[in-house]
Each structure stands twice: as structure tokens, then as C-alpha cells.
Rosetta silent file (secondary structure, phi, psi, omega in degrees, C-alpha in Angstrom):
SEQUENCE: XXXXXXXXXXXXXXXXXXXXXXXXXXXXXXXXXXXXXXXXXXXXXXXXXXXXXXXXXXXXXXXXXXXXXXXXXXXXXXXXXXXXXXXXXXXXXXXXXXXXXXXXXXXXXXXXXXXXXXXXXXXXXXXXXXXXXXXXXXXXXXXXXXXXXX
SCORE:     score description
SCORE:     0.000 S_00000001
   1 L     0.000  124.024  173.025   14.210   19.918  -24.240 S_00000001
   2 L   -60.134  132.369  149.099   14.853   18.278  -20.689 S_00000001
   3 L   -90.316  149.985  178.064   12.288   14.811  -19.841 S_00000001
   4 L  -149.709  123.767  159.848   11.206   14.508  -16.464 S_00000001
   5 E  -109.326  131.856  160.252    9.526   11.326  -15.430 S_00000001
   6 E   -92.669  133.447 -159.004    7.348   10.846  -12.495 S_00000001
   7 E  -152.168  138.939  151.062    6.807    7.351  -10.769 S_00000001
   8 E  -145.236  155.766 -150.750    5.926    6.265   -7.288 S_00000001
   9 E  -149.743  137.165  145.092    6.094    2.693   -5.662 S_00000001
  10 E   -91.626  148.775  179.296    5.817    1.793   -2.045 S_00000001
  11 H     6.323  -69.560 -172.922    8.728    1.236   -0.103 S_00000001
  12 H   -98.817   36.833  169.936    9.414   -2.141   -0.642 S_00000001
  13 H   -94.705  -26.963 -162.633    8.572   -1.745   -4.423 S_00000001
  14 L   -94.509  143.828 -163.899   11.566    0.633   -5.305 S_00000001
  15 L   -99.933  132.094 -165.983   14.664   -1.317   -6.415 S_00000001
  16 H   -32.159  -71.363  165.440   17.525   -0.914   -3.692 S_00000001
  17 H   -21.389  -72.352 -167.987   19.559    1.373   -6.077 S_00000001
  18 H   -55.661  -34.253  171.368   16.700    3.808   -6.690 S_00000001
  19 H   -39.949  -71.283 -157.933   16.038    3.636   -2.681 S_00000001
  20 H   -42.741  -63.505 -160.874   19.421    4.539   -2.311 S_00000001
  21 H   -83.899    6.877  153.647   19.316    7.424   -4.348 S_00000001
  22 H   -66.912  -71.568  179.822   16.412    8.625   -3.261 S_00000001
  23 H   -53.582  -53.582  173.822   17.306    8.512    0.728 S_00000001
  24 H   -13.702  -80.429 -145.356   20.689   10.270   -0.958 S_00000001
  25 H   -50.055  -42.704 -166.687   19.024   13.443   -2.438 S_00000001
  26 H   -73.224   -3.824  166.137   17.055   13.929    0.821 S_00000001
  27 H  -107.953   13.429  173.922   19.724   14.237    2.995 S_00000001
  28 H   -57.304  -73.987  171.029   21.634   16.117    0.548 S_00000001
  29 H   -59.276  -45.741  177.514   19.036   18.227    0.502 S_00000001
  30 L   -92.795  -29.849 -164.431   17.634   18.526    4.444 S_00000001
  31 L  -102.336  -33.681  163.021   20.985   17.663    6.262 S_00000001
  32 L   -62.604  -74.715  169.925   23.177   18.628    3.905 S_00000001
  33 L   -98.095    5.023  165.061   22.025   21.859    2.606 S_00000001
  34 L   -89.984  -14.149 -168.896   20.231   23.101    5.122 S_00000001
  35 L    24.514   82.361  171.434   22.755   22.388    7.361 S_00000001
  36 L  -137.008   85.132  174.517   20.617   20.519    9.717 S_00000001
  37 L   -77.145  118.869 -174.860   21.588   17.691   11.162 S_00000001
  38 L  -140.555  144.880  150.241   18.489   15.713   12.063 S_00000001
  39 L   -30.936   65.924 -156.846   17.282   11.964   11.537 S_00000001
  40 L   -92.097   31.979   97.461   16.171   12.195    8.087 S_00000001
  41 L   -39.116  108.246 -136.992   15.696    8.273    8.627 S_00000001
  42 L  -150.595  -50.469 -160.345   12.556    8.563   10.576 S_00000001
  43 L   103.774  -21.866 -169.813   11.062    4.804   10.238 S_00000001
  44 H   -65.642  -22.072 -173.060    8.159    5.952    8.776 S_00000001
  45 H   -88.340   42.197  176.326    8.667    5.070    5.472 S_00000001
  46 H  -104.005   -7.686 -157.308    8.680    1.713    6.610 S_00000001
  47 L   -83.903  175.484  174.726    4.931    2.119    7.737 S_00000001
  48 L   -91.483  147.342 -167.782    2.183    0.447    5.852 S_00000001
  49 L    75.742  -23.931  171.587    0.682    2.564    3.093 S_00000001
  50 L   -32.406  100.916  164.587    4.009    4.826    3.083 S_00000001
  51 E   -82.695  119.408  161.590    4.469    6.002   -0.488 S_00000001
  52 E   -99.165  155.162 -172.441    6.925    7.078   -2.440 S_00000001
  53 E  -128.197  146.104  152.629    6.928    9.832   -5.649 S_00000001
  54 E  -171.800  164.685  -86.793   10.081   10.913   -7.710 S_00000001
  55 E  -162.421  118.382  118.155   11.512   12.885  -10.489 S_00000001
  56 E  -147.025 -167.900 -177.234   14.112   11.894  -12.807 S_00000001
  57 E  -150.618  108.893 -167.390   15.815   12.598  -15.860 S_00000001
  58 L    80.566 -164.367  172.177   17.438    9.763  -17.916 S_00000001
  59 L   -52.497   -8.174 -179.586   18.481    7.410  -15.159 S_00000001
  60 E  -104.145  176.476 -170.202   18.989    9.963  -12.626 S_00000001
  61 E  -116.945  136.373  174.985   16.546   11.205   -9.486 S_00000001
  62 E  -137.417    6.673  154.010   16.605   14.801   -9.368 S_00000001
  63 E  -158.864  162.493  169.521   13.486   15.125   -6.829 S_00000001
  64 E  -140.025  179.294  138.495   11.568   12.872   -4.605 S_00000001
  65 E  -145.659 -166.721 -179.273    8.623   13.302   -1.850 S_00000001
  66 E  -143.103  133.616  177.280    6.533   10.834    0.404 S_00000001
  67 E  -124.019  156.213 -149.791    3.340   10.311    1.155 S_00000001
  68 E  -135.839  118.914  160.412    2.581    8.778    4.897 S_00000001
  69 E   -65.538   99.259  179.736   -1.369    7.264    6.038 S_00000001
  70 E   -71.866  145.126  179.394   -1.745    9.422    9.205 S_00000001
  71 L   -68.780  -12.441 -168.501   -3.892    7.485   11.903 S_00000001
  72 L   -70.308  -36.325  163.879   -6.300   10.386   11.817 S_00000001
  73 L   113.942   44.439  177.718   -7.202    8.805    8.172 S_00000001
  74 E  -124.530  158.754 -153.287   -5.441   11.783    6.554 S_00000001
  75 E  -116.679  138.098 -176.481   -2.831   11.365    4.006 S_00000001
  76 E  -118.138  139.955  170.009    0.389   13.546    4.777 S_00000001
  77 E   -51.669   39.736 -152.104    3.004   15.214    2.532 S_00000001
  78 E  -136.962  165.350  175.199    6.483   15.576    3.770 S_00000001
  79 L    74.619   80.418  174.149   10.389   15.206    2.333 S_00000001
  80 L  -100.644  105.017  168.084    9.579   17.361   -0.655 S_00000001
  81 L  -125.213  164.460  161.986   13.092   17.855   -2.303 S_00000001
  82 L  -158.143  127.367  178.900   14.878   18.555   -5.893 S_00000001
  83 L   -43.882  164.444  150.458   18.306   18.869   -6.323 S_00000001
  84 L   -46.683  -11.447 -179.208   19.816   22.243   -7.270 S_00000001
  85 L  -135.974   31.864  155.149   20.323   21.975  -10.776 S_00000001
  86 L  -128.518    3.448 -175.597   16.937   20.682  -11.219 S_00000001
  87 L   -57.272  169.516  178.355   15.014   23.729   -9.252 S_00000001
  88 L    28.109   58.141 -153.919   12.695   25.819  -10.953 S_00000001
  89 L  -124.062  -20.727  173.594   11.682   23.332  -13.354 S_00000001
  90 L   126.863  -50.339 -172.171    8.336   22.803  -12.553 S_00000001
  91 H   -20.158  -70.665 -177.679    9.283   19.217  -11.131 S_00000001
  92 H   -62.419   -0.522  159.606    8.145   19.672   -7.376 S_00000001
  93 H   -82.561  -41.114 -164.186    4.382   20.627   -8.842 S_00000001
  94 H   -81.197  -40.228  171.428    4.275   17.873  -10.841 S_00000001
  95 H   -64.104  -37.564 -162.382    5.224   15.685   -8.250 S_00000001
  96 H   -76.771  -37.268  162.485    2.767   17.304   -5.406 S_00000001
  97 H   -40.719  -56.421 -132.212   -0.420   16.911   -8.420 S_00000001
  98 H   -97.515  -22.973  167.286    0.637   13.337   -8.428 S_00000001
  99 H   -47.795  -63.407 -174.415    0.720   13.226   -4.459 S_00000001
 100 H   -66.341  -35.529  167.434   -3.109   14.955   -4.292 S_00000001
 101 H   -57.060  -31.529  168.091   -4.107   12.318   -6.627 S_00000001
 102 H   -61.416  -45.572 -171.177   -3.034    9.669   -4.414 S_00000001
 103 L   -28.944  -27.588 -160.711   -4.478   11.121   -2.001 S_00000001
 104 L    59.507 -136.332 -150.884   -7.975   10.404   -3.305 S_00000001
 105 L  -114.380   13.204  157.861  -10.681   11.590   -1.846 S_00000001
 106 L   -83.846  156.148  173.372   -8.909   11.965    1.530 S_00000001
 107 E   -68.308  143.601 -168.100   -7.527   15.072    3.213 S_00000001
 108 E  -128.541  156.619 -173.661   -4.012   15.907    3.016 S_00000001
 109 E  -149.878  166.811 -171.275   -1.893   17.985    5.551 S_00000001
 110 L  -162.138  146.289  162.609    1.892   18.859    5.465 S_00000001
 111 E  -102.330  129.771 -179.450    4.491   21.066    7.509 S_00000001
 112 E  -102.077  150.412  153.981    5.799   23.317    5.122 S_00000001
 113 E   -49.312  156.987 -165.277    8.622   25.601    5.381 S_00000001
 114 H   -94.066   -2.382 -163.444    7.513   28.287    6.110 S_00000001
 115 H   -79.959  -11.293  160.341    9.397   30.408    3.550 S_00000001
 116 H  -109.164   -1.680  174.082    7.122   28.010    0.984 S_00000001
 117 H   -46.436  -37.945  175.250    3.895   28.003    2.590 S_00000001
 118 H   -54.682  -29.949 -155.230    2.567   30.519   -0.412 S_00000001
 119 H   -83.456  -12.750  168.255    4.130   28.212   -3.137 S_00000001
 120 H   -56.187  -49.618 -130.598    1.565   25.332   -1.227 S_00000001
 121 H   -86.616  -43.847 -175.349   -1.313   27.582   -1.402 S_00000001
 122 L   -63.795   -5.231  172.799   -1.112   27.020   -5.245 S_00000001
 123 L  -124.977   11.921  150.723   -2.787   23.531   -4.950 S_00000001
 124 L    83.284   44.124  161.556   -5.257   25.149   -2.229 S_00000001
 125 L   -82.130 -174.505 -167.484   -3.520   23.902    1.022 S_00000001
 126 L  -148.488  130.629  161.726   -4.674   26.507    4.045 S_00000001
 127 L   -65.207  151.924 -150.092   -2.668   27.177    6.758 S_00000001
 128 L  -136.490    9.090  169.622   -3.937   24.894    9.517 S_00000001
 129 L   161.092  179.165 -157.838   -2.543   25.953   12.904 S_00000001
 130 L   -83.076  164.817  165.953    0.197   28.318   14.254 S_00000001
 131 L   -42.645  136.494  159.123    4.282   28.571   13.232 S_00000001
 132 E  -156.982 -178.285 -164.351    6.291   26.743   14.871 S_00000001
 133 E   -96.520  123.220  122.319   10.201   25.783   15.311 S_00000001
 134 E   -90.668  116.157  145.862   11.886   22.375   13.845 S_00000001
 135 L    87.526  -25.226 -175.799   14.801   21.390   13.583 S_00000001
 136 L    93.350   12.051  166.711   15.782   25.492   13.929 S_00000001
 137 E   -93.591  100.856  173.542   13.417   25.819   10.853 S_00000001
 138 E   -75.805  134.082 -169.013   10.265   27.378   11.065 S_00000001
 139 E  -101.432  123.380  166.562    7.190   25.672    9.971 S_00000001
 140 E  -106.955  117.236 -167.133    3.754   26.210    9.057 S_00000001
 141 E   -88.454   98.132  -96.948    1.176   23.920    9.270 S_00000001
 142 L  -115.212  179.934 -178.014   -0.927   23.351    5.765 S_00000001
 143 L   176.025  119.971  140.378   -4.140   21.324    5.067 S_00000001
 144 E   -91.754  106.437  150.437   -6.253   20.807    1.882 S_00000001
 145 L   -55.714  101.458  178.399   -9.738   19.454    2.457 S_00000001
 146 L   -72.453  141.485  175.722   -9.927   17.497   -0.856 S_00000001
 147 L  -134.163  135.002  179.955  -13.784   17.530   -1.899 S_00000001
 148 L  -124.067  149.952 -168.379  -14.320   15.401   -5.370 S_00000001
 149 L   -81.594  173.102 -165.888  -17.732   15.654   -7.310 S_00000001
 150 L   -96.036    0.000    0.000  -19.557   12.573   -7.438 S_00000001
């Protein structure tokens, strides 16, 4: 039986190596395999509050995401990835639970592909406004209003 560990650190918590191989997978993964060349360097995770979550197994990172403070006082989602020979493992759920938890008691929004907007729907985002084109990818844009009992 494969281990999978989940861990997130902000930015200037993650030890350069793990950075590295982090920034790796995602442009493996958006630039790479997607064959999209875009700025998958953004700045933002340089922002204050900028989180990061990832996946590995043994010493290696086999998924990552980010979580970003939006000035609206909303907590946002984006760079959701897992390598290829770690898909359909479960991994990117376990990371996006550990995402909504950060989240707290704030709202969280994300652009999803749009070809995954259903598998979002399973942690009760809502589509939140119309399709639209990135990047030559079409996007949809998600929301969960988190509400937590008292």
C-alpha cells in the first residue's frame, strides 16, 4: 500500500528544495502538459497569507495546490496539480479538504477547468459566474459559501 502525506507551510516556510519541486510539478503540469505556455510564476505566492499544500510519497511531491487571501476577504484555490503517475489516487481531494479547512470560516472561490468543474461540486463549490477563455483553456468560475455551526 502507497503513503501519501499532506503538509502545507507558507512560502517562506518550505525548504528551497521542496519549493523547487513544487514550482517543478506545476509547470510540468500547466506549461508542460497542457501545452500552455503562460507565467506560471505569477508573484502571488509571494503575497502575505499565500499558502502552500502538497502531496508526497517517500521524499517525493507528487501533487501540490495554493491557497491565496483575496482582498475581497475570500480565500482562493488555484494551481491544483498531481503528476501522472500519481492521478486517480484520491490525492487532489485530500489536498482540497485540507485547503477548505484552511479556509476557516471564510468563503472560498476558484477557476476551475472547466472539464473539472463537476469533480469541484463534490466539496459543494457552485458555479459562480459565466465560462470564460484562459490561457486557450476554458474556465468556470466556482464558489463555496463555507457556513460552520457555532
Amino acid at each position: 500500500m502507497t503513503v501519501f502525506a499532506i503538509a502545507d507551510a507558507a512560502l517562506e516556510d518550505v525548504p528551497p528544495r521542496l519549493l523547487y519541486e513544487l514550482l517543478a510539478l506545476r509547470v510540468d503540469v500547466f506549461v508542460v502538459e497542457q501545452t500552455c505556455p503562460y507565467r506560471e510564476l505569477d508573484g502571488r505566492d509571494l503575497e502575505p497569507g499565500a499558502r502552500l499544500v502538497w502531496a508526497t510519497r517517500g521524499e517525493t511531491v507528487v501533487a501540490t495546490l495554493r491557497i491565496l487571501n483575496e482582498d475581497s476577504g475570500v480565500i482562493r484555490i488555484g494551481r491544483v496539480a498531481t503528476a501522472p503517475e500519481a492521478r486517480g489516487r484520491g490525492l487532489g481531494a485530500l489536498m482540497m479538504r485540507r485547503a477548505i479547512e484552511l479556509a476557516g470560516d471564510r468563503s472560498v472561490v476558484l477557476s476551475a477547468q472547466a472539464h473539472l468543474a463537476e469533480w469541484y461540486s463534490q466539496f459543494g463549490f457552485l458555479r459562480d459566474g459565466d465560462e470564460y477563455l484562459e490561457d486557450g483553456i476554458v474556465h468556470t468560475p466556482m464558489r463555496l459559501n463555507v457556513v460552520r455551526s457555532a
